[in-house]
C-alpha positions in Angstrom: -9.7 53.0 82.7 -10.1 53.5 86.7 -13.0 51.8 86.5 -11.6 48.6 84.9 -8.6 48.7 87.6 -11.0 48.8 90.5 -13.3 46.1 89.1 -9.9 44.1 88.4 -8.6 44.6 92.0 -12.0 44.1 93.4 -12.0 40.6 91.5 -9.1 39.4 92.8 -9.9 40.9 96.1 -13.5 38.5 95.6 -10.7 35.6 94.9 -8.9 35.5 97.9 -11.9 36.0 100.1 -13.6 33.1 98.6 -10.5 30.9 98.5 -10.1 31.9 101.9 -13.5 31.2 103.2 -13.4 27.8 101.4 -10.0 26.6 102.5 -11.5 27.7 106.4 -14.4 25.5 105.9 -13.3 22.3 104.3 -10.4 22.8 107.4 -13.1 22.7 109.8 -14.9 20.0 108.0 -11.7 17.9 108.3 -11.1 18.4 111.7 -15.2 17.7 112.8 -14.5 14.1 111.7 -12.0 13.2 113.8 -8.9 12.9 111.5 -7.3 16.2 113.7 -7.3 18.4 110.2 -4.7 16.6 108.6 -6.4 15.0 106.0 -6.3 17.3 102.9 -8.8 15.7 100.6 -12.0 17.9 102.0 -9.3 21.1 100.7 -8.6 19.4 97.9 -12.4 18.5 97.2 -13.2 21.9 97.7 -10.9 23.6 95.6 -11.6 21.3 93.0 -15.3 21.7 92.7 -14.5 25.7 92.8 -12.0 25.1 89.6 -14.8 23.2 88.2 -17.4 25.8 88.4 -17.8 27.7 85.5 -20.3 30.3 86.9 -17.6 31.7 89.0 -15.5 34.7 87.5 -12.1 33.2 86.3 -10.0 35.0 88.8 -11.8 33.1 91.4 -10.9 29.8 89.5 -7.3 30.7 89.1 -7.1 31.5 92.5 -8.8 28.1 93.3 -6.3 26.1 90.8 -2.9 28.4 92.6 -4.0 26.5 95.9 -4.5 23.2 94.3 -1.6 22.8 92.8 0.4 24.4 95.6 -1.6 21.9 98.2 0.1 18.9 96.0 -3.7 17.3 95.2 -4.1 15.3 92.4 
């Protein structure tokens, strides 16, 4: 049963880090074309296509779908 809560903690641990690293890039991508960063369809974008994915865990996706709908996109 350890096992299970380390895999579970490094899951969502995997989550954040990739929600993280994705929300950083698709930032910088919005800012390298001149709109100053506040444009958040390249967030949005990104976050979507993560959701999408179905070879990532399903912790990652929830994660990905948290910020989605907490960014507002549709």
């Amino acid at each position: 049963m350890k096992g299970m809560n380390r895999l579970g903690a490094a899951a969502v641990l995997a989550g954040m880090t990739a929600f993280g690293l994705g929300l950083s890039s698709a930032r910088l991508e919005a800012k390298g074309k001149g709109n100053g960063g506040g444009d958040i369809s390249a967030v949005c974008s990104t976050l979507l296509s993560v959701i999408n994915d179905t070879s990532l865990p399903q912790a990652i996706r929830d994660v990905a779908q948290l910020g989605y709908d907490a960014l507002g996109c549709n």
